[in-house]
N, C-alpha and C positions, 0 to 999 in steps of 0.2 A: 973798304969793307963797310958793309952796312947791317943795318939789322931788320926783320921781315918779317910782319905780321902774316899767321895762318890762318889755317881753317877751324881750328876750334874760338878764334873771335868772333866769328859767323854766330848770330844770335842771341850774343854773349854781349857785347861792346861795353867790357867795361873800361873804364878810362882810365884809372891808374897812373897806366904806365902816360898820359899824357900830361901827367901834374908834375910829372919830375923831368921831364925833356926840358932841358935847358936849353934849345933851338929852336923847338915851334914846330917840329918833323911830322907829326899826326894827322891825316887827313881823315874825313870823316863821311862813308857812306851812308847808306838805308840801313844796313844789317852789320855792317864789322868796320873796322881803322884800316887804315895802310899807314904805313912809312914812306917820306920822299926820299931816295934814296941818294940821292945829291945834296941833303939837306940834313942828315944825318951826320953825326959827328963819332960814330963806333963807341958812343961814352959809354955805355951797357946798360945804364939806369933804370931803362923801362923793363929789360927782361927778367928781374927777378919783383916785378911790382907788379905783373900782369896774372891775376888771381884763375888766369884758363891756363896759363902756361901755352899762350900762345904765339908767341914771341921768341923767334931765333935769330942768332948771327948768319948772315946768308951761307955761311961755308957748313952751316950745321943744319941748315932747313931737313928736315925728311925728306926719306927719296919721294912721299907717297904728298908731300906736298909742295914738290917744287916748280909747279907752275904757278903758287905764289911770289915768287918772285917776281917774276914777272908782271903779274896781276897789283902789284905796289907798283912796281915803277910807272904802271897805265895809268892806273886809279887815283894816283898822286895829282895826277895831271889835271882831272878834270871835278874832283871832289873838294871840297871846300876845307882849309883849315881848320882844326880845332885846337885849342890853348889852354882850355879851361876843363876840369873832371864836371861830369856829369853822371846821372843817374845811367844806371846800365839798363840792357833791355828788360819789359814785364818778365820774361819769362827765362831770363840769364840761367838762371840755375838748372833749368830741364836741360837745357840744351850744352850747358857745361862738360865737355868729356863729352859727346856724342860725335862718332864720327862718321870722316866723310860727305859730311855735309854740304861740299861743293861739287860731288861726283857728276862727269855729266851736264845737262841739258840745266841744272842748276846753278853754274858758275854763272853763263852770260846772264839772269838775273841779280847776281849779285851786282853787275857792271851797269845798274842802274839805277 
């Protein structure tokens, strides 16, 4: 089992939950984290430290974002580690709790 960054990280990225991963799991796009999914250890650390709540164990993702999963194990692959917390995005808090923000002709920008 693993655990799987959503769609409410989208705009949001705050890091949090990358300061308590004791394995280094967190990869880091334009707009939101992923989780490597082989790379994960199911410790749960990051899910109750991720101030969007966006953050599931994959057997509990939404039905309304389960192409996240997916969208980690890709994203993993080709986005850069991150280890270290940082500042979240300018505008984290508008975009906090907005949904759906990947609907659509939106996701393949997120994949860049």
């Amino acid at each position: 089992m693993t655990f799987v960054v959503t769609d409410n990280c989208i705009k949001c990225k705050y890091t949090d939950c990358v300061e308590v991963c004791p394995v280094d799991c967190f990869y880091e796009g334009p707009n939101f984290l992923v989780i490597h999914p082989d790379e994960c250890i199911d410790c749960a650390l990051c899910e109750p430290e991720c101030p969007a709540v966006a953050i599931f164990s994959e057997d509990e993702v939404p039905e309304e974002m389960q192409e996240f999963i997916q969208l980690n194990v890709d994203l993993a692959e080709i986005w850069p580690n991150i280890t270290e917390k940082k500042e979240s995005m300018p505008d984290a808090e508008a975009f906090d709790r907005v949904l759906n923000k990947s609907v659509g002709s939106k996701l393949k920008d997120l994949e860049r």
